[in-house]
C-alpha positions in Angstrom: -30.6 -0.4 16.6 -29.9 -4.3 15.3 -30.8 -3.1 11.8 -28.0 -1.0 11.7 -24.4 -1.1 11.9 -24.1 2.3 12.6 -26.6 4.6 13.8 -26.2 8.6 14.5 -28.7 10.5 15.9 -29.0 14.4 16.7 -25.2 14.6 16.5 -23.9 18.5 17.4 -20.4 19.5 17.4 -19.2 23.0 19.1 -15.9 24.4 19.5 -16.1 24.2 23.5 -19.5 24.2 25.2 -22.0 26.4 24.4 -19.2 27.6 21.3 -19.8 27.9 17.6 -21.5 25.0 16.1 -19.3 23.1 13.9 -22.2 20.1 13.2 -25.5 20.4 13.4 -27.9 18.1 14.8 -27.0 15.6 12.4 -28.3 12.1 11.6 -27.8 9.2 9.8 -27.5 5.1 9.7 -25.1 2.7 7.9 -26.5 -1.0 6.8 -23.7 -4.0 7.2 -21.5 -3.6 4.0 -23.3 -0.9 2.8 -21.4 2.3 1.2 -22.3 5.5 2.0 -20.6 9.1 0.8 -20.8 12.0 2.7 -20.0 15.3 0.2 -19.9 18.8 1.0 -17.6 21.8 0.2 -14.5 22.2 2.6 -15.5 23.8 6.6 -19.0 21.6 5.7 -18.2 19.1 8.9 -18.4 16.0 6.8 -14.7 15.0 8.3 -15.8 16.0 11.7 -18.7 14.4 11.8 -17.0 10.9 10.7 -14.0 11.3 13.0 -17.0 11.7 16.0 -17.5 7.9 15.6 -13.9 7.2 16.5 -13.9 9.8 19.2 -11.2 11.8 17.3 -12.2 15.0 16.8 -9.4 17.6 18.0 -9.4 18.9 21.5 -11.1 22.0 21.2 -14.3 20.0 19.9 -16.3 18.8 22.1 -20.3 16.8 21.5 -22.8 18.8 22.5 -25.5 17.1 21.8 -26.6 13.3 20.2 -25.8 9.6 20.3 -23.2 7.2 18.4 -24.8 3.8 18.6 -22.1 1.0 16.8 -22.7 -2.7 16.8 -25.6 -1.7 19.6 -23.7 -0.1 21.9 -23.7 4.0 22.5 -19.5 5.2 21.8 -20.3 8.7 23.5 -20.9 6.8 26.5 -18.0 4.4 26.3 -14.7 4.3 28.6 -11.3 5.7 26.8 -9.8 2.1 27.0 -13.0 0.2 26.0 -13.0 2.9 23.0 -9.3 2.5 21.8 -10.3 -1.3 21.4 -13.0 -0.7 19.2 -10.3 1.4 17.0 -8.6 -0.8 14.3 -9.7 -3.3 15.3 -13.9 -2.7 14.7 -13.5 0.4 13.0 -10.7 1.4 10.6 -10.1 4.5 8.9 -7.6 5.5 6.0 -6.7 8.9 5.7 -6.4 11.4 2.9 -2.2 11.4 3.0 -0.8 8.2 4.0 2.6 9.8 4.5 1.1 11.6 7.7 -0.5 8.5 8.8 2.5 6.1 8.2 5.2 6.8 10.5 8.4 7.8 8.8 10.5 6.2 11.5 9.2 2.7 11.4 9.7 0.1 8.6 6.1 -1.0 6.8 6.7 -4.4 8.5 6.6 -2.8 11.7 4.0 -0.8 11.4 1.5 -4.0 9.9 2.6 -5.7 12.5 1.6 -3.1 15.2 -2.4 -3.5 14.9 -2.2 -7.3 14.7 -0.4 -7.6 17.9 -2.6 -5.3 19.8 -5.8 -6.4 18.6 -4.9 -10.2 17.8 -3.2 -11.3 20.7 -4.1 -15.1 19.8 -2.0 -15.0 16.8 2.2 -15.9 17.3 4.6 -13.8 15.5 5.1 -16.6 12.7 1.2 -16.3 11.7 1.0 -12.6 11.7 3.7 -12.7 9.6 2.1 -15.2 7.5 -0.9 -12.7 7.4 0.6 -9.5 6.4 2.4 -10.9 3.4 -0.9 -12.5 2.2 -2.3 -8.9 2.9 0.5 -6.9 0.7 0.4 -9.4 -1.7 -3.4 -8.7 -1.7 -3.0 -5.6 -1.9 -0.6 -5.8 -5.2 2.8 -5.0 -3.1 5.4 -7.1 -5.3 8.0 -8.6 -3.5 6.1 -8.4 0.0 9.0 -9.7 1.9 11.2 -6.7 0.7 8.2 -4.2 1.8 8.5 -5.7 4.8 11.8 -4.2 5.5 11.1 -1.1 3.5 10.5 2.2 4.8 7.2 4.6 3.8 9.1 7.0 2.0 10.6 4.6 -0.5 7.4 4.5 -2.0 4.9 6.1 -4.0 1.9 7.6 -3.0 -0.4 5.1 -4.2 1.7 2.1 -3.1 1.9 4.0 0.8 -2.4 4.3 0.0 -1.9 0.7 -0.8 -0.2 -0.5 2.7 -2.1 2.2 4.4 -5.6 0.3 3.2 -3.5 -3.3 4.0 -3.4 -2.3 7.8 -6.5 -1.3 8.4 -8.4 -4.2 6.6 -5.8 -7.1 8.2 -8.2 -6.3 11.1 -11.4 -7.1 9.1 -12.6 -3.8 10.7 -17.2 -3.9 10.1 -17.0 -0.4 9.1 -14.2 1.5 7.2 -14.0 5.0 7.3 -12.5 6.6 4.0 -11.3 10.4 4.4 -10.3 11.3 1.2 -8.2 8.6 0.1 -7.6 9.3 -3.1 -7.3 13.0 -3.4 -3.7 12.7 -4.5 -3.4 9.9 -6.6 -3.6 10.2 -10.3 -6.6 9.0 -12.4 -5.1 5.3 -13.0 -3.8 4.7 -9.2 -7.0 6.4 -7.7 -9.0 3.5 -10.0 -7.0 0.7 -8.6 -7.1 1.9 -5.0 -10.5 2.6 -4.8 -11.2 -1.0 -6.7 -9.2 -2.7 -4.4 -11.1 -1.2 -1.6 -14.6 -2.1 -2.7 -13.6 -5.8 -3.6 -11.6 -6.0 0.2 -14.7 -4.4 2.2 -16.8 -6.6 -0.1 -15.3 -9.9 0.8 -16.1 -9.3 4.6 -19.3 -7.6 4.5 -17.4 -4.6 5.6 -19.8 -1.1 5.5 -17.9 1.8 4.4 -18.1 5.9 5.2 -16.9 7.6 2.4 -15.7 11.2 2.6 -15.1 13.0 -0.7 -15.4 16.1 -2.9 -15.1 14.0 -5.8 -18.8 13.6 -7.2 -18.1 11.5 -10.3 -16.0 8.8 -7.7 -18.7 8.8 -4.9 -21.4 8.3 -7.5 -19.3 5.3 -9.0 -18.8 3.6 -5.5 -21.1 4.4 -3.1 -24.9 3.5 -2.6 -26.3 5.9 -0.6 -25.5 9.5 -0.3 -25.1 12.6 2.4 -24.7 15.9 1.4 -23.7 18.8 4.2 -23.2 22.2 4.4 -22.3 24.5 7.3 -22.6 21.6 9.5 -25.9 20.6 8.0 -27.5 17.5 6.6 -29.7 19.5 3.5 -30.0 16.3 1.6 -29.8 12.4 1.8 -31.1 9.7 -0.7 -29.5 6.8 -3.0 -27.0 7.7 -5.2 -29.1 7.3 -8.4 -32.0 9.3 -7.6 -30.3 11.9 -5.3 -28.1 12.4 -8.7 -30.8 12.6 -10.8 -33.4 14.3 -9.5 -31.1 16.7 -6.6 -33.8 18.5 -4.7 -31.8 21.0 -2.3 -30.3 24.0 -3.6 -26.9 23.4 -2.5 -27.0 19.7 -3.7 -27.9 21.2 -7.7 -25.0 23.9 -6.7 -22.5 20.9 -5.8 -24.1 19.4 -9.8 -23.9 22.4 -11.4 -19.9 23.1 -10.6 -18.8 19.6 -11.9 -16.0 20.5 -15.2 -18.1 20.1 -18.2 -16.2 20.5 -22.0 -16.8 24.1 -23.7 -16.9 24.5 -27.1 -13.4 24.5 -29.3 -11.8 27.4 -29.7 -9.9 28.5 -33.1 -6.4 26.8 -33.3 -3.9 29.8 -33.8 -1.7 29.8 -37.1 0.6 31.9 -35.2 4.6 30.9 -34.6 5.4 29.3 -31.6 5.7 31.2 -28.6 7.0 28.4 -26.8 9.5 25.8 -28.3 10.9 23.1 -26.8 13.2 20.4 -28.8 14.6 16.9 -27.7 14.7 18.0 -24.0 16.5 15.6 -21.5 16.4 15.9 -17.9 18.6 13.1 -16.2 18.4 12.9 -12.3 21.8 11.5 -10.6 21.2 8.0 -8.8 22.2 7.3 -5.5 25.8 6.9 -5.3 28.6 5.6 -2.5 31.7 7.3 -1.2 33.5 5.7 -4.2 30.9 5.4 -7.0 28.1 7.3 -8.4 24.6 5.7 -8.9 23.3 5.1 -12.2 21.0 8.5 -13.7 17.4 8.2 -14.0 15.5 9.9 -17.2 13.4 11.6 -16.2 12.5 13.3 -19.9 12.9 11.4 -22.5 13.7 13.6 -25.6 11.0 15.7 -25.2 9.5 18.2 -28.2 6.6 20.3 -28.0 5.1 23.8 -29.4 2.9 26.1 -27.2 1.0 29.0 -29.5 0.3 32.3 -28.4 -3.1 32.6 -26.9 -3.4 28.7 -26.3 -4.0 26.2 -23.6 -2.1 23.3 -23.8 -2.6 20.9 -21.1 -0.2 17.7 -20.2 -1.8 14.8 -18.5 -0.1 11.5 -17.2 0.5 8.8 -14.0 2.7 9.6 -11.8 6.4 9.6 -12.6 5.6 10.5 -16.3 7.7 13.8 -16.6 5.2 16.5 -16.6 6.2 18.4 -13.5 10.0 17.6 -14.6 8.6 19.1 -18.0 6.6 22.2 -16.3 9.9 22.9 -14.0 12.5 22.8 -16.8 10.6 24.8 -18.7 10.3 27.1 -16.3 13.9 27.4 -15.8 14.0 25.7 -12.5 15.7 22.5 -13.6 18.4 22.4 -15.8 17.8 20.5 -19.1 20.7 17.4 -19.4 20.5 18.4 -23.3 18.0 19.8 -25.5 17.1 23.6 -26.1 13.9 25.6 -25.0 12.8 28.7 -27.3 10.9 32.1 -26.3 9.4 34.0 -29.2 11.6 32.3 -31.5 15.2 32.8 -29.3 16.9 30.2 -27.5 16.8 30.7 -23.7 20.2 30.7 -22.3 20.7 31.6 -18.4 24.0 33.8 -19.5 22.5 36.1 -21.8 19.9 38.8 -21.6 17.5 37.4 -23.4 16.6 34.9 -19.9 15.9 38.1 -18.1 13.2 38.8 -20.6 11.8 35.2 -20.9 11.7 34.7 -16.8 9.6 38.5 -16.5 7.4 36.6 -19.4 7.0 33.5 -17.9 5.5 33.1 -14.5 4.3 30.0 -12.5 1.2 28.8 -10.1 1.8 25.9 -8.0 0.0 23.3 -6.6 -0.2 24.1 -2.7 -0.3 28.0 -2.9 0.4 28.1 0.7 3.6 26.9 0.6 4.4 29.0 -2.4 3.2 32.2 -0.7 5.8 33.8 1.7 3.9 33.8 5.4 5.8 37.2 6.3 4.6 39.2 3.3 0.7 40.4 3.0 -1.4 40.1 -0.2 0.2 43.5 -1.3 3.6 42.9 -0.8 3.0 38.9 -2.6 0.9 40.5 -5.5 3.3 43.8 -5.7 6.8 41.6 -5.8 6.2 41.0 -9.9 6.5 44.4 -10.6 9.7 45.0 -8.7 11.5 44.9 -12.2 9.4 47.6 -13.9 11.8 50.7 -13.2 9.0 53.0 -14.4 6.4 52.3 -12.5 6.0 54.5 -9.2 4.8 53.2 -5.9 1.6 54.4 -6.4 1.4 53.2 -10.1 2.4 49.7 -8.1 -0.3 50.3 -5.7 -3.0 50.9 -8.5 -1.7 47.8 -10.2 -1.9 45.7 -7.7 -5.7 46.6 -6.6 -6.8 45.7 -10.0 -5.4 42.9 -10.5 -6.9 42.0 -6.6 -10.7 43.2 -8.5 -9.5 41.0 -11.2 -9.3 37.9 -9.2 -12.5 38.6 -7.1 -11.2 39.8 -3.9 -11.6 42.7 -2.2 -8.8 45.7 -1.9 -8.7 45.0 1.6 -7.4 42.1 1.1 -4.0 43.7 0.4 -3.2 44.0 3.9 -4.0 40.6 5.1 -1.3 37.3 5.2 -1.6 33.8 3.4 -2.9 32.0 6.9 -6.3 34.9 7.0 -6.7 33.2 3.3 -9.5 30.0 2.9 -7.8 27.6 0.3 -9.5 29.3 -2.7 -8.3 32.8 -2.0 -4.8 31.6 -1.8 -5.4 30.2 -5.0 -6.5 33.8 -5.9 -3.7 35.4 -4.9 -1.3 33.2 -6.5 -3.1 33.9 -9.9 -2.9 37.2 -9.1 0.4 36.9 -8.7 1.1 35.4 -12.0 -1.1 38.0 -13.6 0.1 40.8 -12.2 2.9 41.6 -15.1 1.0 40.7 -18.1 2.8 38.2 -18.8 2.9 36.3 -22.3 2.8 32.4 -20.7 1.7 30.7 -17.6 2.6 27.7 -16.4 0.0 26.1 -14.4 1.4 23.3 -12.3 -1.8 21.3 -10.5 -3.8 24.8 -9.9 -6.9 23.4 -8.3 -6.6 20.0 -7.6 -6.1 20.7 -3.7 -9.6 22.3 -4.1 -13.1 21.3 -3.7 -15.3 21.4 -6.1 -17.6 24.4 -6.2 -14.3 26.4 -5.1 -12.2 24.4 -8.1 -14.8 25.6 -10.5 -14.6 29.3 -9.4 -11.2 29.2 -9.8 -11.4 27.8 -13.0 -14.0 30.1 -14.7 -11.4 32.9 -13.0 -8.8 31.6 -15.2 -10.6 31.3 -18.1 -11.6 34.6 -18.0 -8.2 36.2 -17.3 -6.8 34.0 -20.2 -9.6 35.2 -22.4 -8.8 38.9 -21.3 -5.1 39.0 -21.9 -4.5 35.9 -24.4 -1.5 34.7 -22.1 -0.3 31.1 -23.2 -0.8 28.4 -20.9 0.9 25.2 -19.7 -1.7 23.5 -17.5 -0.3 20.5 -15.6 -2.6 18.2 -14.2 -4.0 14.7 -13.2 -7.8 15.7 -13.4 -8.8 14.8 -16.9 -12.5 16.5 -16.0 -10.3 19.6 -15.6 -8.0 19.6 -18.4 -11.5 18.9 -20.5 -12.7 22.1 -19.8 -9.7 24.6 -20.0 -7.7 22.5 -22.3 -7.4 23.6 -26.7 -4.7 20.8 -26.9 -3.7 18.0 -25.0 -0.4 15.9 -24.5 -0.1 12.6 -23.1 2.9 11.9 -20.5 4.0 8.5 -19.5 7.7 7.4 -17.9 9.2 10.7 -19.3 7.8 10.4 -23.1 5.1 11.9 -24.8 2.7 9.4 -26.5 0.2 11.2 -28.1 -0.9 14.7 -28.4 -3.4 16.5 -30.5 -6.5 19.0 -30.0 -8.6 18.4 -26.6 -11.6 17.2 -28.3 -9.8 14.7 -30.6 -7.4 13.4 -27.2 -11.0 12.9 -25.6 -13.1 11.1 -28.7 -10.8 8.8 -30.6 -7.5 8.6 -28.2 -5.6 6.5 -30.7 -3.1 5.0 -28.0 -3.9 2.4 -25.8 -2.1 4.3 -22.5 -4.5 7.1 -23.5 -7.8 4.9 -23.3 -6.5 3.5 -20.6 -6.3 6.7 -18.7 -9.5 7.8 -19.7 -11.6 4.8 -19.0 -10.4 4.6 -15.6 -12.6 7.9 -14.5 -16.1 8.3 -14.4 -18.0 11.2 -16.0 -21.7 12.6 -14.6 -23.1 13.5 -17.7 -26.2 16.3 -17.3 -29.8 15.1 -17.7 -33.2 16.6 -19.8 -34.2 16.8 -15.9 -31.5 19.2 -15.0 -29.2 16.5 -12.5 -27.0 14.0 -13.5 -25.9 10.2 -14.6 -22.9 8.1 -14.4 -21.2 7.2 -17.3 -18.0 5.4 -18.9 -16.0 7.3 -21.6 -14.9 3.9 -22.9 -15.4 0.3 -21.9 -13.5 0.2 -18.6 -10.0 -1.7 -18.8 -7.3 -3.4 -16.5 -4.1 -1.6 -16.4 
């Protein structure tokens, strides 16, 4: 037990006693500063069985079998108050979306401030102080005295991942727990966070628990690596040989759906289907009862031409315009000036030729969930697209909308079940579906998979690819995954701070980038590249640089 920092043995997880098993009999150790991943598709138990150690698993789990030793001692046999020590102050944990974690209704100050006054009773208010501007300073928080006094939601989501990582490691926790955290953040951000992370935990000899979906990141960061399934460890080893040489079905499975580039497709000579020239989108500023605050830009002049039959895919940081482009587009925003065309004709909200654009154009969001009405079944969700085609009967609607359902790979039953029966990759189904479902001549595509994992993500994918292939809709594909956009992308565009700075054909964009931003963006994620052996390696695109 002294060997270890952390040691699980026989660990089981039910949903009451003698329920349905949620973790299996699982084991595993953690060495002193050590980093070890734990992957797995979603419903796997690799969050579960990670929140055990800090005795936070929701109420209706309960252990029903195995041991938790930490530091020597066994946590399943500890005292509530003795546990809630431990918490923070021994063990941290940042969570996937540090806007749930942060409270909303206390400043970051406050909150910083919180965990050093529990757990550091010794220090006076003047040195925790003292300690938490170091920290956010550390953390690359300019200005920390103003963060101080700041409140979450004034910033972004990889500065709150920032502060989120700053509280838990002012403790100097031994072992980190890391749900997640960069599931959000864009390719650059997600770089610097999880950089930060591994110097911090470094410094102190601090062993971290890594929970992700993200094979090319946990192969970049961690040493060691557990892969689950249905509540199952199936496989465990170091990172390079488990990678290279995977041994469990489901591990080569978890390989084998990692985006990978297909070959080029014919560039279309066609006209334009989609034009858009010198768009502007200004936001208003905050303002006062007697003056209005200065307008941000959010678009910058934008121009751009989407083909018929092509995928053109628009990558960026955060804040660079390409869901302000997507939505505009769209017609959800209004454009501050500039004009979009549709098959050659200038879309105009006052004549009829917007009627025949929007029944052209449709949309799939990011978080299908939220964009799929909770009173309506998978009929009714599928079936509303059609509402606008006079001459089709109910039954003609019916028939429709059960192809389209075969199209998508789901059943015809499905039709009469609602978004909360779904898993996370039917609603993703569905929501293609309902894109699909009119024939429509564009798509745009706004984050599509990015809230799935990864064998899901690359169902979903081929899906598209084949429904794209089938009816030759155009495509605007909006996302933050560069794997992604390499595999479903014929041309790529390059957002950053509402202008474009480079576009061209995918392959060229990936090969010779000629601006810096876009090397930038690309050296900042790791690739597994497939091996003669059948599993994989890590490698760089480019030499890896500082932002």
């Amino acid at each position: 037990m002294t060997a270890q920092l952390v040691s699980v043995s026989n660990l089981s997880l039910s949903v009451g006693h003698g329920g349905r098993s949620i973790v299996n009999n699982i084991s595993f150790d953690i060495a002193p500063g050590e980093m070890v991943g734990i992957v797995g598709e979603s419903g796997s138990g690799k969050t579960q069985a990670a929140r055990a150690i800090l005795g936070l698993t929701p109420p209706p789990l309960v252990r029903a079998a195995g041991t938790i030793y930490f530091e020597g001692q066994d946590l399943t046999t500890l005292p509530a108050a003795r546990l809630r020590t431990l918490r923070g102050a021994r063990i941290g944990m940042v969570f996937q979306e540090p806007m749930t974690s942060l409270n909303p209704s206390m400043t970051v100050g406050k909150q910083l401030n919180e965990g050093l006054a529990l757990h550091r009773r010794k220090l006076g208010s003047a040195e925790r102080r003292s300690r938490i501007l170091t920290m956010l300073e550390r953390v690359g928080i300019q200005n920390p005295d103003a963060a101080m006094r700041a409140w979450p939601h004034e910033f972004s989501g990889g500065m709150r991942q920032r502060i989120m990582l700053a509280s838990v490691m002012l403790l100097e926790p031994a072992l980190l727990i890391a749900d997640e955290p960069t599931t959000a953040l864009d390719a650059v951000i997600q770089r610097d966070v999880l950089e930060l992370m591994t110097s911090m935990t470094r410094e102190h000899n601090t062993a971290v628990l890594m929970i992700s979906h993200d094979l090319p990141m946990v192969a970049r960061y961690t040493e060691r690596i557990i892969v689950m399934q249905h509540g199952n460890v199936v496989e465990t080893g170091s990172t390079e040989t488990l990678l290279a040489r995977p041994e469990h079905p489901y591990t080569q499975k978890l390989l084998a759906a990692i985006p990978h580039r297909t070959p080029a497709r014919t560039q279309s000579a066609a006209s334009p289907l989609v034009q858009v020239n010198d768009l502007i989108i200004d936001y208003p500023g905050k303002g006062s009862l007697f003056s209005r605050g200065q307008a941000k830009r959010a678009l910058k002049g934008i121009s751009l031409a989407i083909h018929p039959g092509e995928v053109v895919a628009v990558v960026g940081g955060s804040g660079s315009g390409k869901t302000t482009l997507g939505r505009a587009i769209a017609g959800l925003l209004r454009p501050t000036s500039g004009q979009i065309q549709f098959d050659g004709k200038p879309i105009d909200k006052s004549d009829a030729a917007w009627n025949h654009y929007r029944l052209n154009c449709q949309m799939v969001f990011q978080d299908p969930y939220s964009s799929l009405n909770p009173r309506m079944t998978v009929g009714q969700l599928v079936g509303e697209g059609l509402r606008h085609v006079p001459e089709m009967s109910t039954q003609e609607t019916r028939e429709r909308v059960s192809t389209v359902l075969d199209e998508v790979g789901l059943d015809r039953l499905f039709a009469e079940r609602y978004p909360h029966e779904l898993s996370g990759g039917q609603r993703q189904r569905v929501a293609i579906a309902r894109a699909v479902v009119r024939r429509p001549s564009f798509i745009i595509a706004d984050e599509p998979v990015s809230a799935l994992d990864v064998t899901v993500r690359a169902q979903v994918l081929a899906l598209f690819a084949q429904l794209q292939s089938k009816y030759g809709f155009s495509c605007l594909f909006i996302s933050h995954d560069l794997g992604v956009v390499e595999q479903v992308a014929d041309r790529v565009i390059v957002m950053h701070q509402g202008d474009i700075l480079e576009q061209g054909t995918r392959d060229a964009i990936f090969d010779t980038p000629a601006h810096e931003y876009t090397r930038k963006l690309l050296s900042a994620i790791p690739a597994l590249e497939v091996t003669e052996q059948g599993g994989v390696k890590l490698k760089w695109r480019f030499a890896r640089q500082t932002m």
